[in-house]
Steps between C-alpha positions, in 0.01 A plus 500: 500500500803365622528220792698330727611182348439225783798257552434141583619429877839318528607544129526900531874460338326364184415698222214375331654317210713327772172420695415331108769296472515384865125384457561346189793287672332400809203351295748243461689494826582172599722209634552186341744228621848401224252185425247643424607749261705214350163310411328855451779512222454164339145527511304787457517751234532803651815669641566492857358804696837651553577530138102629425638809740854533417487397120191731428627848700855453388382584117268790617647824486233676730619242783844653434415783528256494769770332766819669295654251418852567338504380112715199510427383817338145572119656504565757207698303225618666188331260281165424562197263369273726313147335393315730339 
């Protein structure tokens, strides 16, 4: 039985896997003042939230692919970090 697929309102432009990645990115949407990603930096362990976006998708071939992104380019490098 086929079916309409239902679109979300606003994001109609988005194909699903876009719709992924956007969500995935806005879970860690934020803005931090220069001094206080300085002492994030010095201090805490984890990466700063734009490099857990940017640094994560710009391995993934499916977010490549998903916004076609040109091989090369700054969001689709040639080499990329594979982990498993």
């Amino acid at each position: 039985m086929g079916h309409e697929e239902k679109r979300l309102p606003g994001l109609e432009q988005y194909t699903n896997d876009q719709i992924f990645f956007l969500s995935y990115a806005q879970t860690w949407c934020g803005i931090s003042k220069p001094e206080a990603t300085i002492r994030q930096v010095l201090t805490d362990p984890h990466a700063p939230v734009q490099f857990r976006v940017d640094g994560v998708v710009v391995n993934q071939p499916e977010f490549a692919e998903a916004f076609h992104c040109k091989l090369g380019s700054p969001m689709n490098p040639v080499k990329k970090c594979v982990v498993w």
